[in-house]
C-alpha positions in Angstrom: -129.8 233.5 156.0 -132.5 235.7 157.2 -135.2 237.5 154.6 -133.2 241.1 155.7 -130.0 240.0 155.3 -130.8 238.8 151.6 -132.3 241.7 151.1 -129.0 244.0 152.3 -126.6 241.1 150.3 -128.5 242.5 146.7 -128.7 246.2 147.2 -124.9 245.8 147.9 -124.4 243.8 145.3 -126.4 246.6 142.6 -124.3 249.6 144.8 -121.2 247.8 143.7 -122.1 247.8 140.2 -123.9 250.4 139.4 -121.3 253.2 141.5 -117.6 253.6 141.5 -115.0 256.0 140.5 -116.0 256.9 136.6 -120.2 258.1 137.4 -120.8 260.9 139.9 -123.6 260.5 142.2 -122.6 257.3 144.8 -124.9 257.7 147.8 -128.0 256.8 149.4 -128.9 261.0 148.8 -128.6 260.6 145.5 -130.7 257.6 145.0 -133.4 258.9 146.5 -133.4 262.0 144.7 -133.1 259.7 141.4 -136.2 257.9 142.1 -138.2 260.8 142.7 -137.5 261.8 139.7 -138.5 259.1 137.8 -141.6 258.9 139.9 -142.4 262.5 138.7 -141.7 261.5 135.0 -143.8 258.4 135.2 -146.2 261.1 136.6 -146.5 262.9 133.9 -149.3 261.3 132.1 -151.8 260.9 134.4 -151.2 264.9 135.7 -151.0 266.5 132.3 -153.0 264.3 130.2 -151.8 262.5 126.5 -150.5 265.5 124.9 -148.1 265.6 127.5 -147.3 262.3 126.6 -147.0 262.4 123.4 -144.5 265.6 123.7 -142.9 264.3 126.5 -141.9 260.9 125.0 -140.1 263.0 122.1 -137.7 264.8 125.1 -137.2 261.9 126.7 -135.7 259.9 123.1 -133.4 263.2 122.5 -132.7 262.8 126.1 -131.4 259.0 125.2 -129.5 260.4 122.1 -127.9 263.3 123.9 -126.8 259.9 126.6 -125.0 258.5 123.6 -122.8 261.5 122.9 -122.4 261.6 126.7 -120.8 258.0 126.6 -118.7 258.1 123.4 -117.3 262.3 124.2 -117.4 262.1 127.9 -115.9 258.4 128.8 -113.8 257.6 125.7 -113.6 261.6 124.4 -114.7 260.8 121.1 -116.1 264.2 120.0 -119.1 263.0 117.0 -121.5 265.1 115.2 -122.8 261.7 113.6 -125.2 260.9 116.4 -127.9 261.8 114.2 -126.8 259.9 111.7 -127.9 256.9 113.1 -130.5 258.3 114.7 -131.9 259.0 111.3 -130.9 255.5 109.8 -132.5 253.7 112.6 -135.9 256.0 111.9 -136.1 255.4 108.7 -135.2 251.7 108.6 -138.0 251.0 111.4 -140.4 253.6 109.0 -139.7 251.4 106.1 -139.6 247.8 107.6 -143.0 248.5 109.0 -145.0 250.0 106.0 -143.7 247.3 103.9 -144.9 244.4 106.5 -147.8 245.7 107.7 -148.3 243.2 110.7 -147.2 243.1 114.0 -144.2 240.8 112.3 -143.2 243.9 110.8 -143.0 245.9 113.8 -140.8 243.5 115.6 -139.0 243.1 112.3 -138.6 247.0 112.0 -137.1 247.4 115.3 -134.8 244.8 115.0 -133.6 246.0 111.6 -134.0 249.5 113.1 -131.2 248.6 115.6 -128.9 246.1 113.5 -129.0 249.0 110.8 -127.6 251.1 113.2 -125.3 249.3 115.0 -124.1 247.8 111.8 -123.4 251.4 110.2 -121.5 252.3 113.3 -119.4 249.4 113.6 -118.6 250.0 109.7 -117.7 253.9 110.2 -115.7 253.5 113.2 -113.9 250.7 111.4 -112.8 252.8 108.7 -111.9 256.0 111.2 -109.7 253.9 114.1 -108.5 251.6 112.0 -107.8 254.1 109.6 -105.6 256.3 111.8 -108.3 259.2 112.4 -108.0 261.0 115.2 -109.1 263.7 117.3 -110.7 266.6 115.4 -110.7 264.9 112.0 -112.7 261.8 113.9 -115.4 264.9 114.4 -115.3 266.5 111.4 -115.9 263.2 109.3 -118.9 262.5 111.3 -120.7 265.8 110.6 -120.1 265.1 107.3 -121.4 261.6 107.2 -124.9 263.7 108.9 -124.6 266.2 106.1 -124.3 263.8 103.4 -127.4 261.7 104.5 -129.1 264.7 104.9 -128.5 265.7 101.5 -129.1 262.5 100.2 -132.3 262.2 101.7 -133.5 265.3 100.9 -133.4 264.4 96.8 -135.5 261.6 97.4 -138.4 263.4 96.6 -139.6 261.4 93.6 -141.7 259.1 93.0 -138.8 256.6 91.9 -137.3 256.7 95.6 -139.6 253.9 97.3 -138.6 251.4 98.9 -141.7 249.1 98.5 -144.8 250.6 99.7 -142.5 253.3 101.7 -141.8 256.6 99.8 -139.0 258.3 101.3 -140.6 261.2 100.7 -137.3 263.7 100.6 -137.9 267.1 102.3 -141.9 266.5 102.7 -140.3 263.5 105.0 -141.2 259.6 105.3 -145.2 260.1 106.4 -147.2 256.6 107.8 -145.0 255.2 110.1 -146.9 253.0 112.6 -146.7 252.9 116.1 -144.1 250.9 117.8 -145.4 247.6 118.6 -144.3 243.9 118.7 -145.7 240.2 118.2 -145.9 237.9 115.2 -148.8 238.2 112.3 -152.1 239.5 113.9 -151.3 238.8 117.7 -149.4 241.0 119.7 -149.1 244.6 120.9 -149.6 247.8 119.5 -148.7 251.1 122.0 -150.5 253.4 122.0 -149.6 257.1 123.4 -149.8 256.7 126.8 -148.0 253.5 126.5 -145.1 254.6 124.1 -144.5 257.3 126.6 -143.5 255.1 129.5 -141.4 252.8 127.0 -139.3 255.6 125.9 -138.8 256.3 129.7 -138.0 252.9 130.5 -135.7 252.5 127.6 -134.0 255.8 129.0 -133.8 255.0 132.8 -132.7 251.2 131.9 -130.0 252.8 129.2 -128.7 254.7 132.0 -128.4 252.1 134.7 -126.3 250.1 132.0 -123.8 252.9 131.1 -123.6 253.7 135.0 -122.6 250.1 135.1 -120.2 249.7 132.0 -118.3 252.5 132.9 -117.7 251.3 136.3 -116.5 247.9 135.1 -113.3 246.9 134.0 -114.1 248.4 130.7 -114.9 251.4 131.5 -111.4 251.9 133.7 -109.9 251.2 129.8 -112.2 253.8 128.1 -111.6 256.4 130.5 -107.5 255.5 130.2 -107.9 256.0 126.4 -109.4 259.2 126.9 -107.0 260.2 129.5 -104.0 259.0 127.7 -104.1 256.7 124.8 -100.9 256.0 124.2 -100.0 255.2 127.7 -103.0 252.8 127.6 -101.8 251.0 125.3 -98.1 250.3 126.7 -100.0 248.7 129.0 -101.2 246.2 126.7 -105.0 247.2 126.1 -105.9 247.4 122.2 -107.2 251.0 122.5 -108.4 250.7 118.7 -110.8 248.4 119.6 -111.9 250.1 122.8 -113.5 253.0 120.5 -114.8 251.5 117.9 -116.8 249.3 120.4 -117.9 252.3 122.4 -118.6 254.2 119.4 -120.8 251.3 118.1 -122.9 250.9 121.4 -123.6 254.7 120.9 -124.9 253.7 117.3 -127.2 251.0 119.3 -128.5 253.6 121.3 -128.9 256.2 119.2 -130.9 254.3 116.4 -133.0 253.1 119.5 -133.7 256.6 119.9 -134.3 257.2 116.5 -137.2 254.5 115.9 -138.7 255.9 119.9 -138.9 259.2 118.2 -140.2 258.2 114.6 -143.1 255.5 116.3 -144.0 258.6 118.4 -144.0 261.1 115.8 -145.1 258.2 113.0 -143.1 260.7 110.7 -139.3 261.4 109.8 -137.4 263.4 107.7 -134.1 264.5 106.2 -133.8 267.4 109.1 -132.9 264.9 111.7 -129.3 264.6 110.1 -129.4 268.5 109.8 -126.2 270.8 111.2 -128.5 271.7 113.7 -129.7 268.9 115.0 -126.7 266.9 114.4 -125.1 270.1 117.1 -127.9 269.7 119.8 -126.6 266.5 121.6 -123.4 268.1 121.5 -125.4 271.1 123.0 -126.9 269.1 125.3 -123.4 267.3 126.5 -121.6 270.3 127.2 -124.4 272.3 129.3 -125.5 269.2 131.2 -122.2 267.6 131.6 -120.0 265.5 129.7 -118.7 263.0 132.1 -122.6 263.1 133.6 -125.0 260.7 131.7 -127.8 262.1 134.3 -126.7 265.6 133.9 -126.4 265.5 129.7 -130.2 263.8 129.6 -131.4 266.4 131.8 -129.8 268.8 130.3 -131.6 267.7 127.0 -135.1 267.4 128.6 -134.8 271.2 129.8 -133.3 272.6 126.5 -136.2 271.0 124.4 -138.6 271.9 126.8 -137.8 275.7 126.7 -137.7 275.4 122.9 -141.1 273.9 122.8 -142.5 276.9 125.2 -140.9 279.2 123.5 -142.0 277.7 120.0 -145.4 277.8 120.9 -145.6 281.4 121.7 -144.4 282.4 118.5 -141.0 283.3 119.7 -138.0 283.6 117.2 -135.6 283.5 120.3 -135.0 279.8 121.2 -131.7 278.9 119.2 -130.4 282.1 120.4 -131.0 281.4 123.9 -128.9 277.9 123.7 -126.6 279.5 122.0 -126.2 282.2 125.1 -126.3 279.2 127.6 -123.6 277.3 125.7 -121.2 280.0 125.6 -122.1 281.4 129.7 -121.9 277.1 130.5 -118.5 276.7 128.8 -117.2 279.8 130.3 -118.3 279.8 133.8 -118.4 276.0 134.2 -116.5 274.2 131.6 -117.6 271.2 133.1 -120.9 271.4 132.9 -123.7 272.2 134.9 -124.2 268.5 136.6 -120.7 268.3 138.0 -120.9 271.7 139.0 -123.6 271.4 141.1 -122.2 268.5 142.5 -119.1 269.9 143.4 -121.2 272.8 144.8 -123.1 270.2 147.1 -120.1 268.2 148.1 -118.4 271.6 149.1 -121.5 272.7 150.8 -121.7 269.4 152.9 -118.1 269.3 153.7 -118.3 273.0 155.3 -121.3 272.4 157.3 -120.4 268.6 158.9 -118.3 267.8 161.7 -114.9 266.6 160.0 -115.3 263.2 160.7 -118.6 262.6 159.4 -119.1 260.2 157.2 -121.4 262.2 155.3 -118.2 264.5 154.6 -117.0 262.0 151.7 -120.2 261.5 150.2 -121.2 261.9 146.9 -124.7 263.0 146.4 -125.9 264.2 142.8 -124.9 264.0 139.2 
């Protein structure tokens, strides 16, 4: 087999697993279009400098936890305000494994307790919700609540009593002294600095989204996106649609505490407000606006909110939650979809106006 050929048998064999039915955005067009983007983000750095960076790195982690609502809500419609709670858990669990070992043992220690902390609590919450006969609404109610109880919690840990070791929790002042991310064993290995951490948090994100585009295309995501459509139908057909959500709402607690620990390395700070109301409604926020069913469209959607807010932040304005709050409600009543699928159906229309009936190009899809 020639060198070309080889070449043409693995880009179809990464078309056919990274497109299909359940992800929008299945063409050569769109490809393109994605890799310029991330081309521009990796970008970023070098053009604006490491403050950009450093800012930048944040968006793109609430970019990866707005992709975690988008997975659970828009695939398996599992509505949860809890996202921040294990964004929060995997924070602070990194924060406190890492002051406590202060090596580069304990930064690959923190992360991995980081993300087993996480996953762990998920796996435990959704146990007790499916299992437990919650559904629907109540399944959303009882996660804002588990964010507002940690956020209460953590915000009485103000004395000096509430340490975990060498890490003081801090309560509303916040956990201060977190490290950077890093990883090796003892005194050898590597320690990222700004620059560095930036193009992490963008590779965690881009490699994130590639893996959700290809779970949700597999066999397993036909089954989420029948439980969503129609659970009890699902399971006459013999799938155990109990265990369909917990697992897919404790792969959103994986990557949600993932973006937890890339936002508290970044920031080397955390505190009780990441499990606030308000931040436990942004990725929903960010979900609705950019797309639900879109994992492109709802990180997007993230990096543009955030970015605003941080403009507008800095010139003093008083305006910003006011202004999502406008978008959300003009979003949800002009394009309940969201904004990525509407431009996409916008594109397809465009297209199918414009080429000769049979074009092949009629039938492409070409954004998400």
């Amino acid at each position: 087999m020639s060198t070309g050929s080889s070449g043409a048998g693995l880009l179809g064999g990464l078309t056919r697993v990274l497109e299909g039915p359940n992800t929008i955005g299945n063409s050569p067009t769109f490809w393109y279009g994605f890799v310029v983007a991330v081309v521009l983000l990796a970008a970023a750095p070098v053009l604006f400098g490491k403050y950009a960076a450093a800012t930048g790195a944040v968006f793109l982690a609430y970019a990866l936890l707005g992709m975690s609502l988008c997975f659970l809500w828009g695939y398996c419609g599992i509505l949860s305000f809890g996202q921040v709670a294990f964004f929060g858990i995997g924070g602070y669990t990194f924060g406190i494994v890492a002051i406590n070992v202060a090596t580069f043992t304990g930064l690959t220690l923190g992360l991995f307790a980081a993300l087993v902390a996480s996953t762990v609590t998920a796996a435990a919450l959704g146990y007790f919700m499916f299992y437990g006969g919650v559904r629907d609404v109540y399944v959303t109610i009882l996660t804002l609540v588990v964010a507002l109880v940690l956020h209460t919690f953590m915000g009485q840990t103000a004395g000096g009593e509430w340490a975990v070791g060498d890490a003081r929790l801090g309560g509303f002042n916040g956990m201060s002294g977190v490290p950077d991310l890093g990883i090796g064993i003892g005194t050898v290995g590597l320690e990222l600095g700004i620059v560095a951490h930036y193009y992490v948090t963008l590779g965690a994100l881009v490699a994130t989204y590639l893996g959700l585009r290809v779970l949700v295309n597999g066999q397993f995501g036909y089954a989420m996106v029948a439980t969503r459509e129609d659970e009890a139908r699902t399971e006459m057909f013999g799938y155990d649609t109990t265990f369909i959500k917990l697992a897919v709402f404790t792969i959103g607690g994986t990557i949600a505490g993932l973006a937890g620990v890339l936002f508290t390395t970044q920031n080397n700070y955390i505190d009780p407000s990441v499990f606030g109301i308000t931040a436990a409604s942004l990725p929903v926020v960010w979900a609705t606006v950019g797309g639900r069913q879109s994992l492109l469209g709802t990180a997007s959607a993230a990096l543009g909110i955030q970015l605003v807010d941080y403009w507008l932040a800095l010139s003093g304005s008083q305006w910003a939650l006011v202004l999502i709050g406008s978008l959300l409600v003009f979003v949800v009543l002009v394009m309940p979809e969201g904004i990525g699928p509407w431009l996409h159906d916008l594109i397809v229309d465009r297209r199918s106006t414009t080429e000769p009936a049979n074009s092949p190009a009629v039938s492409e899809e070409v954004s998400d």
